[in-house]
C-alpha positions in Angstrom: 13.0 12.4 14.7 13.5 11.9 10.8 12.8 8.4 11.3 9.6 8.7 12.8 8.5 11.5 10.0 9.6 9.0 7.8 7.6 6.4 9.6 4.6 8.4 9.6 4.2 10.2 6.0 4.8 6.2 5.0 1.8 5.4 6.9 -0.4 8.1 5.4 0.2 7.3 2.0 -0.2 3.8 2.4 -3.5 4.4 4.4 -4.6 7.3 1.8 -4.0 4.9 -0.9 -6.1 2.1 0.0 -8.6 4.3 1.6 -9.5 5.8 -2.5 -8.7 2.0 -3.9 -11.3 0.7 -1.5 -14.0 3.5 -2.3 -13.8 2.6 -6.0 -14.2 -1.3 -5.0 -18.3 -1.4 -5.0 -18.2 0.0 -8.6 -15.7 -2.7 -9.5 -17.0 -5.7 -7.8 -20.1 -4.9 -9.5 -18.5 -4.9 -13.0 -16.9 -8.4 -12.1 -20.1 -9.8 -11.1 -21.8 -8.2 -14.4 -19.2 -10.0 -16.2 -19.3 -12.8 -14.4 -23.0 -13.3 -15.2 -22.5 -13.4 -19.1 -22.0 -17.3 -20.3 -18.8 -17.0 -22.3 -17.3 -14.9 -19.7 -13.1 -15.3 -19.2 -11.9 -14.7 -15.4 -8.4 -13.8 -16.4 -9.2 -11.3 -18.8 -11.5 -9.5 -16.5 -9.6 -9.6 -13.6 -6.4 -8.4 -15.8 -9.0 -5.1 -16.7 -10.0 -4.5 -12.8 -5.9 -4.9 -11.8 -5.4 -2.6 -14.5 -7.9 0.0 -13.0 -5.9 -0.3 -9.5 -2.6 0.0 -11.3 -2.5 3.8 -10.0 -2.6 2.6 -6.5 0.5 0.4 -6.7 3.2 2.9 -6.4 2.0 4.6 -3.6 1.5 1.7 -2.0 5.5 0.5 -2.7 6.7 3.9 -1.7 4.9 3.9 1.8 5.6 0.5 2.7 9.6 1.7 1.2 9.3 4.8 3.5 7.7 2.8 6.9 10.8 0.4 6.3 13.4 3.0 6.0 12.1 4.4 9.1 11.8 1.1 11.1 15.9 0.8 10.1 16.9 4.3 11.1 15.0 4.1 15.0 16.8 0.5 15.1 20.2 1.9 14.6 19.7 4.8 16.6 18.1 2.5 19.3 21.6 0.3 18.6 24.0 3.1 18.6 22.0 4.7 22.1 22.6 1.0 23.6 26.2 0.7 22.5 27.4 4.0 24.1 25.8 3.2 27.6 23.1 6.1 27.4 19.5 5.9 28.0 
């Protein structure tokens, strides 16, 4: 049961996370291809300033995908120790 809340409030914060990072993206693709339109323009620089507006999203990201694999380990030992005792 802890494993599968585990499992799940993973899920939600990876799903919340990209859900806000990808509602920001048409304001951000835009800038890129404003930038990209001046002459002198350098790639590396401006995708270093559109990473560093997703920066926020990169914890919550780790921590759900952390959380999901915690979860995934605890049902497969449970689901290890349930086969190892003979019990359905």
């Amino acid at each position: 049961m802890v494993a599968g809340l585990l499992y799940l409030i993973g899920l939600v914060a990876v799903l919340v996370s990209v859900a806000i990072a990808g509602y920001s993206a048409p304001a951000m693709i835009t800038s890129f291809t404003a930038a990209m339109d001046v002459g002198d323009a350098n790639v590396f620089e401006i995708i270093g300033e559109l990473a560093r507006g997703l920066a926020w999203a990169s914890w919550p990201v780790i921590v759900g995908l952390a959380l999901m694999g915690f979860g995934r380990v605890i049902m497969l030992l449970s689901a290890i120790n349930r086969s190892l005792r003979g019990q359905n």
